[in-house]
PDB file with one MODEL, atoms N, CA, C and O in Angstrom:
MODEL        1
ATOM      1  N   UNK A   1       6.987  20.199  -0.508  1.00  0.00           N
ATOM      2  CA  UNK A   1       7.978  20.328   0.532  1.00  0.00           C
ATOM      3  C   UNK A   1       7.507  21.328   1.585  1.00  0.00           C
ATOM      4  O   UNK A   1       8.092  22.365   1.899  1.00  0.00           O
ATOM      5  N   UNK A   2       6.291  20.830   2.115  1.00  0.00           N
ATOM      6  CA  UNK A   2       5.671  22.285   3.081  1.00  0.00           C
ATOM      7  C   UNK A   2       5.958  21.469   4.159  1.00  0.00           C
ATOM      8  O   UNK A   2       5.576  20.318   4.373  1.00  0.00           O
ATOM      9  N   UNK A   3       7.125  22.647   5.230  1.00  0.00           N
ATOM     10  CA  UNK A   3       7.240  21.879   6.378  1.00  0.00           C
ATOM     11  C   UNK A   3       8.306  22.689   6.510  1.00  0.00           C
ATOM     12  O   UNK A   3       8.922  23.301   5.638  1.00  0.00           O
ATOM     13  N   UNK A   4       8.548  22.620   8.213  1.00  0.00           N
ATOM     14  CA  UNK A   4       9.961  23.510   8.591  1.00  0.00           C
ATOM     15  C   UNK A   4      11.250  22.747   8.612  1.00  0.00           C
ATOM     16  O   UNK A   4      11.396  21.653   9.157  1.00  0.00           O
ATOM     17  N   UNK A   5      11.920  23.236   8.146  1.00  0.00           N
ATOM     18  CA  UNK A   5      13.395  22.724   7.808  1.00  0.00           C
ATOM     19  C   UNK A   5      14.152  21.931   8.815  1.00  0.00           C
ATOM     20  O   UNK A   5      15.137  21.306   8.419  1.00  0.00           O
ATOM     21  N   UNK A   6      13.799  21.880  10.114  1.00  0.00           N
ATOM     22  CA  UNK A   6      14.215  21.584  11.309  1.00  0.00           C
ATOM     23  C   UNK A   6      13.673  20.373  11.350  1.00  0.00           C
ATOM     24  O   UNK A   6      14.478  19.486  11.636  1.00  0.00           O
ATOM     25  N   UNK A   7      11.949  19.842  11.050  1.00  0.00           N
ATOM     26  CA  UNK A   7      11.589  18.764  10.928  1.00  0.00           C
ATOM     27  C   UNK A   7      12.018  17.876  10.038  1.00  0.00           C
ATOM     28  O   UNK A   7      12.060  16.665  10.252  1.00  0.00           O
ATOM     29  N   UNK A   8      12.504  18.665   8.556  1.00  0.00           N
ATOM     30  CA  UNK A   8      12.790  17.949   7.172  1.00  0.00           C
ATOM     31  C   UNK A   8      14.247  16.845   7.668  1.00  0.00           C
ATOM     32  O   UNK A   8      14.520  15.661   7.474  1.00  0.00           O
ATOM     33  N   UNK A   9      15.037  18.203   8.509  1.00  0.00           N
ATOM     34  CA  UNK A   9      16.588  17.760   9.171  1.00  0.00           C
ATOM     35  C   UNK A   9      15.801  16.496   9.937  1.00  0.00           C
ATOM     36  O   UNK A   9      15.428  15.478   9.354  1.00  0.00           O
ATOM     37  N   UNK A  10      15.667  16.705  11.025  1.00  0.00           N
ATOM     38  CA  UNK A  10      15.081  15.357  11.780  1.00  0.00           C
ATOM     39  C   UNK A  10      15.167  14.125  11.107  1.00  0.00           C
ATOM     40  O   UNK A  10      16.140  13.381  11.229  1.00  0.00           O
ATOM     41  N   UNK A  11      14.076  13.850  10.320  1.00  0.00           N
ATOM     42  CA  UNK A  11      13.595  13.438   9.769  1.00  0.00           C
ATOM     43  C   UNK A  11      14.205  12.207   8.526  1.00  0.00           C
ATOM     44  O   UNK A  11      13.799  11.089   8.209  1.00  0.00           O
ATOM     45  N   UNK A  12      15.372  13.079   8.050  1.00  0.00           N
ATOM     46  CA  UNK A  12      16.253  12.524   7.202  1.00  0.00           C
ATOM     47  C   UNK A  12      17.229  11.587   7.848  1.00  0.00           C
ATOM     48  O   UNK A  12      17.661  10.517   7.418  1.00  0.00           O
ATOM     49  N   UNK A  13      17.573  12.423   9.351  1.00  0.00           N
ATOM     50  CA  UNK A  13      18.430  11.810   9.972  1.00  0.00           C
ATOM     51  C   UNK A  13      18.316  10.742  10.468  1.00  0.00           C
ATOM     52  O   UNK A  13      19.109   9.821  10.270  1.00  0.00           O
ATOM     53  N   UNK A  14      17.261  10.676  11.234  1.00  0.00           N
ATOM     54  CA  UNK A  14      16.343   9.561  11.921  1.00  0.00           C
ATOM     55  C   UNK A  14      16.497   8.383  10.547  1.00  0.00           C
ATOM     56  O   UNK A  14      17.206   7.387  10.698  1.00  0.00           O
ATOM     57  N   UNK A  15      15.702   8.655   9.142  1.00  0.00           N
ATOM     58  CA  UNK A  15      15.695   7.433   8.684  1.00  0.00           C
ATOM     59  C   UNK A  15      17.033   6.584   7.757  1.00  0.00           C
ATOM     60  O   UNK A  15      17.158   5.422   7.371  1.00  0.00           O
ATOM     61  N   UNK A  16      18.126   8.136   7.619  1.00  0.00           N
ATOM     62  CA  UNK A  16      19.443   7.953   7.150  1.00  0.00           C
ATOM     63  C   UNK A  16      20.667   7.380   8.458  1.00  0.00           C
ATOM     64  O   UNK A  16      21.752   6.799   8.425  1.00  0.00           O
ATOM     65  N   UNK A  17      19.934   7.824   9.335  1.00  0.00           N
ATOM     66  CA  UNK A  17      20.885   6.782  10.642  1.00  0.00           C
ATOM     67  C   UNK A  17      20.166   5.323  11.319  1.00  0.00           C
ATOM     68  O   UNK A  17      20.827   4.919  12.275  1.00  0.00           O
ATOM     69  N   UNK A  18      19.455   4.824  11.134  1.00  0.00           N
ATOM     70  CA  UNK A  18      18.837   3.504  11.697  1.00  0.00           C
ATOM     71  C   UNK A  18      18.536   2.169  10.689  1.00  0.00           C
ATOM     72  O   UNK A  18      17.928   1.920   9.648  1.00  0.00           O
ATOM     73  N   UNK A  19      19.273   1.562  11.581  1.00  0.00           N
ATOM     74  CA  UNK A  19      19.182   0.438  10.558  1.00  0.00           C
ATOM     75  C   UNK A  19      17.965  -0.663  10.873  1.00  0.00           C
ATOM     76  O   UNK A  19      17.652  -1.300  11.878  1.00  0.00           O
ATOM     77  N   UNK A  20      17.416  -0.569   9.465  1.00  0.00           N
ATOM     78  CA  UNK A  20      16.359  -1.543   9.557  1.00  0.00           C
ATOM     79  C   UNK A  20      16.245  -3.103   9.072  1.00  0.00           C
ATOM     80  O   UNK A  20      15.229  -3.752   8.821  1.00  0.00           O
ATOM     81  N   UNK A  21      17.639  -3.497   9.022  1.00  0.00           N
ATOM     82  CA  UNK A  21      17.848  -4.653   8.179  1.00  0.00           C
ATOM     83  C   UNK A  21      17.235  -5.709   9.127  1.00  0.00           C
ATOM     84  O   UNK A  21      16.957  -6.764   8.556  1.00  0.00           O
ATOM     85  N   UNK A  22      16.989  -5.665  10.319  1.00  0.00           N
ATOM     86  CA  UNK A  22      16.671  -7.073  11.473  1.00  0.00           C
ATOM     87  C   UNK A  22      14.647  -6.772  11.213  1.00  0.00           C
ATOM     88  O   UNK A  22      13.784  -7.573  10.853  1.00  0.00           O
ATOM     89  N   UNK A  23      14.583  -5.857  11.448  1.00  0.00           N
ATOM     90  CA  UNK A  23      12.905  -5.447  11.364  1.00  0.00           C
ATOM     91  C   UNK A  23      12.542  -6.317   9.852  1.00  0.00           C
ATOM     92  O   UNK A  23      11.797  -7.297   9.872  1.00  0.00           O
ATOM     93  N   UNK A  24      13.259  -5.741   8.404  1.00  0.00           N
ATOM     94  CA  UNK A  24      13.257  -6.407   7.258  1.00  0.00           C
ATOM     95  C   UNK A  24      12.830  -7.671   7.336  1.00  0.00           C
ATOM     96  O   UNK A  24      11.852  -8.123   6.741  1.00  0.00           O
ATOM     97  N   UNK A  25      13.597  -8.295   8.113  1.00  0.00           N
ATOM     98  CA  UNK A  25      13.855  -9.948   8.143  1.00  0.00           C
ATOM     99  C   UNK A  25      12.945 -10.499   8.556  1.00  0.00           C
ATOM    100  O   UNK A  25      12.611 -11.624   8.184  1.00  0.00           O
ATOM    101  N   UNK A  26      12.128  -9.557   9.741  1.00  0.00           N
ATOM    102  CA  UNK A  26      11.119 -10.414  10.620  1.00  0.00           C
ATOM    103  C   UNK A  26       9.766 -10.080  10.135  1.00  0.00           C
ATOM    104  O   UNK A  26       8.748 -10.179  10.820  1.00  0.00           O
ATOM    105  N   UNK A  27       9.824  -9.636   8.788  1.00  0.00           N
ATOM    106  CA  UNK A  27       8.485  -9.394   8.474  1.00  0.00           C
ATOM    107  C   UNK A  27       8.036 -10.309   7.055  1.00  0.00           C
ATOM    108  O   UNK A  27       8.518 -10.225   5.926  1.00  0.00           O
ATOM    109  N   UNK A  28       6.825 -11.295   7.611  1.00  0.00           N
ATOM    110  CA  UNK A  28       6.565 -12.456   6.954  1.00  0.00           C
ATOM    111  C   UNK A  28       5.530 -12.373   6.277  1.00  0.00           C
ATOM    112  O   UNK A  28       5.095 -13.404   5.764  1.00  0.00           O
ATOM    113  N   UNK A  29       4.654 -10.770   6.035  1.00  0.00           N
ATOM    114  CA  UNK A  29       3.289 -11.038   5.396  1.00  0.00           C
ATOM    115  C   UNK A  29       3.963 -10.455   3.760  1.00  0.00           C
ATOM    116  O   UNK A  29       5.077  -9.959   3.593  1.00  0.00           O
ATOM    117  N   UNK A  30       2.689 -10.751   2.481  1.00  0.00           N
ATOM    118  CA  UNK A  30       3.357  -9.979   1.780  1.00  0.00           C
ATOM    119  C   UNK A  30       4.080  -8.749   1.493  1.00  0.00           C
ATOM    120  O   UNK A  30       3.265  -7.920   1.897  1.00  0.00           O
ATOM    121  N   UNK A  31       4.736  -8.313   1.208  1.00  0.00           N
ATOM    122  CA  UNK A  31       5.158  -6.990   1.133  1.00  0.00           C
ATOM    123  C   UNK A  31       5.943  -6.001  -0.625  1.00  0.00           C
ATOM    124  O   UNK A  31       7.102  -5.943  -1.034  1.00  0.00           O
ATOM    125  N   UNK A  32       5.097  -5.616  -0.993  1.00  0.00           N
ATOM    126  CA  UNK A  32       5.101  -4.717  -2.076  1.00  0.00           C
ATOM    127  C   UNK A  32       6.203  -3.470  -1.830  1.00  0.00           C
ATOM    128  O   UNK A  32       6.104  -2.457  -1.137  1.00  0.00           O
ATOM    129  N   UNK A  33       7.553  -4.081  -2.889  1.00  0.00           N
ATOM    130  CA  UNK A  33       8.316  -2.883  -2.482  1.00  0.00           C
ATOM    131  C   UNK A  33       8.550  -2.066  -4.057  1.00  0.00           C
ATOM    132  O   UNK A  33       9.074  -2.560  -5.055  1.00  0.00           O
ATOM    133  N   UNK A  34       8.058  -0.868  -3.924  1.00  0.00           N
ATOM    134  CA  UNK A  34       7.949  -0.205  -4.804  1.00  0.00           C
ATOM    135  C   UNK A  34       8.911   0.893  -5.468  1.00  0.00           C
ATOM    136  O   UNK A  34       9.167   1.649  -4.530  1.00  0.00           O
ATOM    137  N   UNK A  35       9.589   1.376  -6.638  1.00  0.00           N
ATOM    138  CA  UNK A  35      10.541   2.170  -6.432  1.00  0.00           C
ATOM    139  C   UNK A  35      10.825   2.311  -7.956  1.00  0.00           C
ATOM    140  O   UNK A  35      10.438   1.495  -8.792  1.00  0.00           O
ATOM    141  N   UNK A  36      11.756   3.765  -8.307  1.00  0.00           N
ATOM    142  CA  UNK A  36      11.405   4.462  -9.725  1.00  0.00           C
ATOM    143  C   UNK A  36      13.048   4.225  -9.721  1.00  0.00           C
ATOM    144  O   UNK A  36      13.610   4.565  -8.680  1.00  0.00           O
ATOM    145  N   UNK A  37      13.728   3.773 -10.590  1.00  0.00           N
ATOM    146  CA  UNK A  37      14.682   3.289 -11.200  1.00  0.00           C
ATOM    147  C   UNK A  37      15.606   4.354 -11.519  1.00  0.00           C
ATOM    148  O   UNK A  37      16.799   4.142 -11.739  1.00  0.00           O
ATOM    149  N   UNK A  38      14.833   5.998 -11.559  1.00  0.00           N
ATOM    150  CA  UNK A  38      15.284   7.371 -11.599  1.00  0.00           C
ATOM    151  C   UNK A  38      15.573   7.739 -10.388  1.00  0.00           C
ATOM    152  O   UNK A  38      16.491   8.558 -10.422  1.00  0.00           O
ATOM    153  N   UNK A  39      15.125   7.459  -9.064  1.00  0.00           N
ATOM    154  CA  UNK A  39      14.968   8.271  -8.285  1.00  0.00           C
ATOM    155  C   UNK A  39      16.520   8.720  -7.601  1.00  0.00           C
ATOM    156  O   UNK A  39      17.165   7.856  -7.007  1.00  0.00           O
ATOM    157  N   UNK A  40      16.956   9.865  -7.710  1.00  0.00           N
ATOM    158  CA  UNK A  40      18.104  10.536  -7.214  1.00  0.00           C
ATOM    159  C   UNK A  40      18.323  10.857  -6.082  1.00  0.00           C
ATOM    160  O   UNK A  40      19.416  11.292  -5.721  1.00  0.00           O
ATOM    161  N   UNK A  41      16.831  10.623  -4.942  1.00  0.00           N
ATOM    162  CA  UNK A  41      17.272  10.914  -3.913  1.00  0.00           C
ATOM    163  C   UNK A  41      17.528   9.498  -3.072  1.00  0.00           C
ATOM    164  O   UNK A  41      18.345   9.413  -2.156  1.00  0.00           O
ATOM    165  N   UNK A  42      16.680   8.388  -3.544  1.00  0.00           N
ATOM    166  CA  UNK A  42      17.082   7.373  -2.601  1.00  0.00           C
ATOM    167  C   UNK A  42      17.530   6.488  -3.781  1.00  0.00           C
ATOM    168  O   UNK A  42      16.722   5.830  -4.435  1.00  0.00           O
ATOM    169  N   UNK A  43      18.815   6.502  -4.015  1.00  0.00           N
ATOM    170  CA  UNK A  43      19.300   5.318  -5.387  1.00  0.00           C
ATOM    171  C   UNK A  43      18.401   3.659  -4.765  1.00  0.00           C
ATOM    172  O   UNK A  43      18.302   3.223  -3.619  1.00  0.00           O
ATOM    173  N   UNK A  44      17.903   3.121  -6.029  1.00  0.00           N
ATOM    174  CA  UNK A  44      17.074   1.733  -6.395  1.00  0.00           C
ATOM    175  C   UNK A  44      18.787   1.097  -5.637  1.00  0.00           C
ATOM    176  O   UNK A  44      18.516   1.120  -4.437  1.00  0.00           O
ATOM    177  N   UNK A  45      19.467   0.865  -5.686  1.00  0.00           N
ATOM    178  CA  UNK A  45      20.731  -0.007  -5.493  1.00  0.00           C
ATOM    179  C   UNK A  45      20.600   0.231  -4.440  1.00  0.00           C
ATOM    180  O   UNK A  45      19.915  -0.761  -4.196  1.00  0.00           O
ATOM    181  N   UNK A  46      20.706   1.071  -2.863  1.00  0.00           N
ATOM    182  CA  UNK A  46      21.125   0.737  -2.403  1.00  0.00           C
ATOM    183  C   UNK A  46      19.963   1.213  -1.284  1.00  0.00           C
ATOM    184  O   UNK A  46      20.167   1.880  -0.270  1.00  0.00           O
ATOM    185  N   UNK A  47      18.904   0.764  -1.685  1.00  0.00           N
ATOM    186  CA  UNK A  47      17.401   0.846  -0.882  1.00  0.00           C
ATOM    187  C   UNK A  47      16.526  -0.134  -1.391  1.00  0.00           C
ATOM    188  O   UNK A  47      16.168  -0.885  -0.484  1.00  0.00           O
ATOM    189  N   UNK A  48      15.934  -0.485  -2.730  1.00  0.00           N
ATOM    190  CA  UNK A  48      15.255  -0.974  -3.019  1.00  0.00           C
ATOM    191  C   UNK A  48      15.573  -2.533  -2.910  1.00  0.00           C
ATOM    192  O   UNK A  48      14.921  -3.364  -2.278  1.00  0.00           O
ATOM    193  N   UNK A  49      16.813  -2.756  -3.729  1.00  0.00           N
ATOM    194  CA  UNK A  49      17.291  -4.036  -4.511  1.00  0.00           C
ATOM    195  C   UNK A  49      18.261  -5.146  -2.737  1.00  0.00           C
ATOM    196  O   UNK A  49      18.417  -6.313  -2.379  1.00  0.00           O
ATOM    197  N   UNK A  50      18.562  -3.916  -2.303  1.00  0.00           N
ATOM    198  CA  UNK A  50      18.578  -4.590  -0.545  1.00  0.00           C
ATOM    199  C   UNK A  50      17.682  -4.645   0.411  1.00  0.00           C
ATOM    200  O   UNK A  50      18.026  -4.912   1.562  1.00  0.00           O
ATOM    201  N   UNK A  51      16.380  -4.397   0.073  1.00  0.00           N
ATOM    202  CA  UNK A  51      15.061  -4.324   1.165  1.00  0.00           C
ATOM    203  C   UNK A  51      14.581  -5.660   0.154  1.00  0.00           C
ATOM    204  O   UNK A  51      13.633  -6.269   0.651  1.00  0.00           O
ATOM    205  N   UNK A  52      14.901  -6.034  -0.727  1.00  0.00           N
ATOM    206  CA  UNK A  52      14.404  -7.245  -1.318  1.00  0.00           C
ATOM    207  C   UNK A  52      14.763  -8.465  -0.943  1.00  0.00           C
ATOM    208  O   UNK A  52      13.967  -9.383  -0.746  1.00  0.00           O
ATOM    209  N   UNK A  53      16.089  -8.539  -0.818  1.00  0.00           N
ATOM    210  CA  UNK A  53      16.947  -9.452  -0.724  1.00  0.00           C
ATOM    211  C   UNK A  53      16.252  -9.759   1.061  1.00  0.00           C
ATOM    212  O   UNK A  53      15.918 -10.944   1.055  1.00  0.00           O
ATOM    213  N   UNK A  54      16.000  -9.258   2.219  1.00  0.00           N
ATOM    214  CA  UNK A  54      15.953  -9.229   3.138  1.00  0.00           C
ATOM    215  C   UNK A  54      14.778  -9.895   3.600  1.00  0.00           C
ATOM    216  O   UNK A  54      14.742 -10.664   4.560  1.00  0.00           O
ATOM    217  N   UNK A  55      13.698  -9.524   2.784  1.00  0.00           N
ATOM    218  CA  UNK A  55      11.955  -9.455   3.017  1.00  0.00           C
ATOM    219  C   UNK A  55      11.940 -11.101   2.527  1.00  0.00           C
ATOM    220  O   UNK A  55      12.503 -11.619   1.563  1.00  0.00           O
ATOM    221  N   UNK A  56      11.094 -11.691   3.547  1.00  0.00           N
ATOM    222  CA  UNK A  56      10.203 -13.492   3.233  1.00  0.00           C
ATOM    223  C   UNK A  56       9.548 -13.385   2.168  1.00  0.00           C
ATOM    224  O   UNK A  56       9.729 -14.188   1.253  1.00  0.00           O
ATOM    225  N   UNK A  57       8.847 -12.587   2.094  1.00  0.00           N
ATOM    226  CA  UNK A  57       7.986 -12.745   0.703  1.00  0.00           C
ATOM    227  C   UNK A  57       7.501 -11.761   0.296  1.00  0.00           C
ATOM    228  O   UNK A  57       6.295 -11.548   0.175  1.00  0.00           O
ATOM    229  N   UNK A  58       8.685 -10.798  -0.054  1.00  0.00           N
ATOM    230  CA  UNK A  58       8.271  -9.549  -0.992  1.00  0.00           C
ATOM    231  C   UNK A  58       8.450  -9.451  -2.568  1.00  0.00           C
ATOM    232  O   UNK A  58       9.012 -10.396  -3.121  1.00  0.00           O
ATOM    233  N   UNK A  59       8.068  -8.508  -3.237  1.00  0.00           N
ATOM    234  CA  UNK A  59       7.582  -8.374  -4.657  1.00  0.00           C
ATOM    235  C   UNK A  59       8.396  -7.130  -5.064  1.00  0.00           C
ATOM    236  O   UNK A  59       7.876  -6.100  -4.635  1.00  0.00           O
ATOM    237  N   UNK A  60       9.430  -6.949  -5.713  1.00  0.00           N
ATOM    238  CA  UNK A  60       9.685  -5.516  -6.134  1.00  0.00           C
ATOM    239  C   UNK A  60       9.001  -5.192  -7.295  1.00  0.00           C
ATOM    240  O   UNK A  60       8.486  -6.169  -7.839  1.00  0.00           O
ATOM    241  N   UNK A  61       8.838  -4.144  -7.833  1.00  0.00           N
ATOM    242  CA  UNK A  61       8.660  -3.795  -8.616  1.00  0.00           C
ATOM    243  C   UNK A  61       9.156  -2.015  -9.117  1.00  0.00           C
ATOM    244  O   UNK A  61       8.878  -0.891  -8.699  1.00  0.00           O
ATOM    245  N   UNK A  62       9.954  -2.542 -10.142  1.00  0.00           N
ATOM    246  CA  UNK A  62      10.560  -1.291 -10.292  1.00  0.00           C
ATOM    247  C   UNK A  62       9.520  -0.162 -11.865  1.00  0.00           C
ATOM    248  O   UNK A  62       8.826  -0.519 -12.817  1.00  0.00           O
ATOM    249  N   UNK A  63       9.764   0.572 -11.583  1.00  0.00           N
ATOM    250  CA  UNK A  63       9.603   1.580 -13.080  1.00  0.00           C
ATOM    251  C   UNK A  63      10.612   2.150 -13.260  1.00  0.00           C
ATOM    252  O   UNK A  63      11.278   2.602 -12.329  1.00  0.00           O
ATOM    253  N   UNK A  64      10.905   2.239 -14.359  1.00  0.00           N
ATOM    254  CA  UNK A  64      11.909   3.066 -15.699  1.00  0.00           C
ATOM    255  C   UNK A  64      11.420   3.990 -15.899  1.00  0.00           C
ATOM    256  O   UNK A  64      10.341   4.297 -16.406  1.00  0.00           O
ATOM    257  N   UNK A  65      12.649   4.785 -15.277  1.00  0.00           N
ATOM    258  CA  UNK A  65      12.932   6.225 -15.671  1.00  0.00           C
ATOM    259  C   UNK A  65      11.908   7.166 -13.995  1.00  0.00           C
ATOM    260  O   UNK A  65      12.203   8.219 -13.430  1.00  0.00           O
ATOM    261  N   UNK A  66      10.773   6.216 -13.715  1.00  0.00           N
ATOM    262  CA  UNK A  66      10.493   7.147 -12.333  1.00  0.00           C
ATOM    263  C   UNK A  66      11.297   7.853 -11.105  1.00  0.00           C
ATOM    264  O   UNK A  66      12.153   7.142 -10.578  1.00  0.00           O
ATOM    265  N   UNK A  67      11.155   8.922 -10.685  1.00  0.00           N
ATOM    266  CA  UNK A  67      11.389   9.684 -10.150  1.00  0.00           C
ATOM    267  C   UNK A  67      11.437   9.383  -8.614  1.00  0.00           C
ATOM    268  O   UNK A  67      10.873   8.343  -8.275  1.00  0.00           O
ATOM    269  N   UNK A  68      11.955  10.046  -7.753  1.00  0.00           N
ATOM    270  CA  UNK A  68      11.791  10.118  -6.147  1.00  0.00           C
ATOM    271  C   UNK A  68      10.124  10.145  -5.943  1.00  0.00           C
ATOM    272  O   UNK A  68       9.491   9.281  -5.336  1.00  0.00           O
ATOM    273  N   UNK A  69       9.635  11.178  -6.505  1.00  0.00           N
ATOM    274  CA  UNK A  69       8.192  11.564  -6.077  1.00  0.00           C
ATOM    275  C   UNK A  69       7.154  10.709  -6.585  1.00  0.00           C
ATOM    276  O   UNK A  69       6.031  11.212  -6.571  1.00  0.00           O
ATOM    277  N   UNK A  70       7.247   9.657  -6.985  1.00  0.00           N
ATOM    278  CA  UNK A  70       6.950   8.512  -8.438  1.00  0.00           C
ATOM    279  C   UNK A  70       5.689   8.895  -7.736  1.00  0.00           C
ATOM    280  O   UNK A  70       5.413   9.879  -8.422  1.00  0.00           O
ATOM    281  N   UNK A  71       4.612   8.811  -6.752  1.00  0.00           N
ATOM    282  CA  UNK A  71       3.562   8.212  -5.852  1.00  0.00           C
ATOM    283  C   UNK A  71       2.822   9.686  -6.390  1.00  0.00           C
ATOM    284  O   UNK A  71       1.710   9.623  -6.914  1.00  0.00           O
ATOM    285  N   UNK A  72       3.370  10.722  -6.258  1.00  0.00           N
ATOM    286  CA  UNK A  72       2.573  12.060  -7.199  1.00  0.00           C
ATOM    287  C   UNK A  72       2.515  12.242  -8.151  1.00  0.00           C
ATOM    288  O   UNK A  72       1.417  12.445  -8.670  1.00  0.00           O
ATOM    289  N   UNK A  73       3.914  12.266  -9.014  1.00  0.00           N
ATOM    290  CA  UNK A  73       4.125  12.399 -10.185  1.00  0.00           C
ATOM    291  C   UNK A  73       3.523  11.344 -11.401  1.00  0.00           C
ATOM    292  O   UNK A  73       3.315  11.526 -12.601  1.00  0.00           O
ATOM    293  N   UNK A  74       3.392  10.452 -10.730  1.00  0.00           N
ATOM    294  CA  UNK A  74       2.683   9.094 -11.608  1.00  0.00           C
ATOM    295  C   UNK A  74       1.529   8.117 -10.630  1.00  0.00           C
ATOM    296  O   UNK A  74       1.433   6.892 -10.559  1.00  0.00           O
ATOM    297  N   UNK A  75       0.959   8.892 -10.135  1.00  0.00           N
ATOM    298  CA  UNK A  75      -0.259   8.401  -9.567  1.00  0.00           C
ATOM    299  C   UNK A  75      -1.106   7.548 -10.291  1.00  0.00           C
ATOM    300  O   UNK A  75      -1.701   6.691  -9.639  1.00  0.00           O
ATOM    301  N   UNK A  76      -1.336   7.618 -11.846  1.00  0.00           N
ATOM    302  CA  UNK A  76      -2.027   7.362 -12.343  1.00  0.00           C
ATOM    303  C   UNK A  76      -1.433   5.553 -12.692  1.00  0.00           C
ATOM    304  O   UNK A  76      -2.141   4.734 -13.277  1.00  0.00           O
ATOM    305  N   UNK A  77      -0.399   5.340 -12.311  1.00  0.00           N
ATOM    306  CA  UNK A  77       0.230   4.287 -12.875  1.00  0.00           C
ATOM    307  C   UNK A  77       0.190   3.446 -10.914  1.00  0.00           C
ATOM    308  O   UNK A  77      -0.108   2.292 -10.604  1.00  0.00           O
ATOM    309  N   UNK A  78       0.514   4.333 -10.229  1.00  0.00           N
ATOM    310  CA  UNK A  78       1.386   3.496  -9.264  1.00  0.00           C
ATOM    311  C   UNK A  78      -0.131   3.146  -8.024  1.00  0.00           C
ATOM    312  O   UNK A  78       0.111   2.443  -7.042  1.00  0.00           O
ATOM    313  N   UNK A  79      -1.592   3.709  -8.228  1.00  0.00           N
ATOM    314  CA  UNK A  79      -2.463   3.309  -7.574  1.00  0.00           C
ATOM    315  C   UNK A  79      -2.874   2.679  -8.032  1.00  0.00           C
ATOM    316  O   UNK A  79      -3.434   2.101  -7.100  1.00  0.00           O
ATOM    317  N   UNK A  80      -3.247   1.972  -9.196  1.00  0.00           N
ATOM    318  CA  UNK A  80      -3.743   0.878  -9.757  1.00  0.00           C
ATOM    319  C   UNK A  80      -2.714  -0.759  -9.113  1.00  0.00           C
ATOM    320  O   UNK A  80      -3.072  -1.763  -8.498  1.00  0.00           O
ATOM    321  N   UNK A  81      -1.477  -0.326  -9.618  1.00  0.00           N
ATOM    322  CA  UNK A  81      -0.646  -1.213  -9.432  1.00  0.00           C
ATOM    323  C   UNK A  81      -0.596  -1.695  -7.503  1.00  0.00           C
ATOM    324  O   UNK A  81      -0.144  -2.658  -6.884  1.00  0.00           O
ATOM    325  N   UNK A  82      -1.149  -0.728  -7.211  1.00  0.00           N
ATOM    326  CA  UNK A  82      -0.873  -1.269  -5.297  1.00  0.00           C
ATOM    327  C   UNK A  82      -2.400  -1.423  -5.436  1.00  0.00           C
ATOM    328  O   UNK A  82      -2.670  -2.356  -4.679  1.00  0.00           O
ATOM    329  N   UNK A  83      -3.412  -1.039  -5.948  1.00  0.00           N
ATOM    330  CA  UNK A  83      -4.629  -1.899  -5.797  1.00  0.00           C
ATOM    331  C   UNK A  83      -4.441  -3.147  -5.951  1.00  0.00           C
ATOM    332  O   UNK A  83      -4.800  -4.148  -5.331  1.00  0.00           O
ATOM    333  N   UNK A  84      -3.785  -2.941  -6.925  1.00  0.00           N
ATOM    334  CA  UNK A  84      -4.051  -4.996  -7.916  1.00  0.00           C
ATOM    335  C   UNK A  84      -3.202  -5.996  -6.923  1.00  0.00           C
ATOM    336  O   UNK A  84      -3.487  -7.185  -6.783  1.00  0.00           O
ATOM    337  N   UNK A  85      -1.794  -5.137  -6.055  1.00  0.00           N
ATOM    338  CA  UNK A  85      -1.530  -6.027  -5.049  1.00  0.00           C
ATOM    339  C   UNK A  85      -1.887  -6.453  -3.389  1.00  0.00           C
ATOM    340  O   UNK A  85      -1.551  -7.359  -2.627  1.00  0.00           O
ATOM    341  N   UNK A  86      -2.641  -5.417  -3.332  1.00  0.00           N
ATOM    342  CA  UNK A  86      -3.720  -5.277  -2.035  1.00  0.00           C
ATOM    343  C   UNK A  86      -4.853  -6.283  -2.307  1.00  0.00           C
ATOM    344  O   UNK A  86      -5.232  -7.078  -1.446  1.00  0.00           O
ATOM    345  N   UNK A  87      -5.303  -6.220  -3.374  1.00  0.00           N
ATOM    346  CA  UNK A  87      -6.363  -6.911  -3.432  1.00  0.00           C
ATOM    347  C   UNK A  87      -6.073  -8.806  -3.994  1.00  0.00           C
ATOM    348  O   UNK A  87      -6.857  -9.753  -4.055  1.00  0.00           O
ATOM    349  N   UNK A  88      -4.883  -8.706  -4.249  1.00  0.00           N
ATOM    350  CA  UNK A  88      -4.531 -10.043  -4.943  1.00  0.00           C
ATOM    351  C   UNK A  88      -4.610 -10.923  -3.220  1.00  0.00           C
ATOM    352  O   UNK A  88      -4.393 -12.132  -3.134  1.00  0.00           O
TER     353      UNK A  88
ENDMDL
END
């Protein structure tokens, strides 16, 4: 969390006030949506499981029990898994 508080504010606001549901829609290449089934700061319900529903041809994939920070905290799991869909 290195960063000034003023940017963190920004930041939240910007992506907690704009809606991206029309952008969602118009995007037709694959798309890998990734997300930890734990995470407390952005609940799977009402980010993940609706960016799915929206996307032409996206892939969720959830983990159990992962966290907000899943991409640090479980690196070891979640770069393999976006290799194998980058490269598919």
């Amino acid at each position: 969390m290195m960063g000034g508080a003023q940017a963190h504010y920004e930041g939240i606001k910007a992506f907690s006030e704009t809606d991206f549901t029309d952008d969602l829609g118009a995007i037709e290449v694959p798309t890998l949506v990734m997300h930890g089934d734990d995470d407390q700061v952005v609940p799977i319900a009402v980010s993940a499981e609706r960016t799915i529903k929206l996307l032409k041809n996206g892939t969720l994939k959830v983990y159990p029990g992962y966290p907000h920070g899943m991409c640090t905290t479980h690196a070891d799991v979640i770069n393999p898994d976006l290799l194998a869909f980058i490269q598919a």
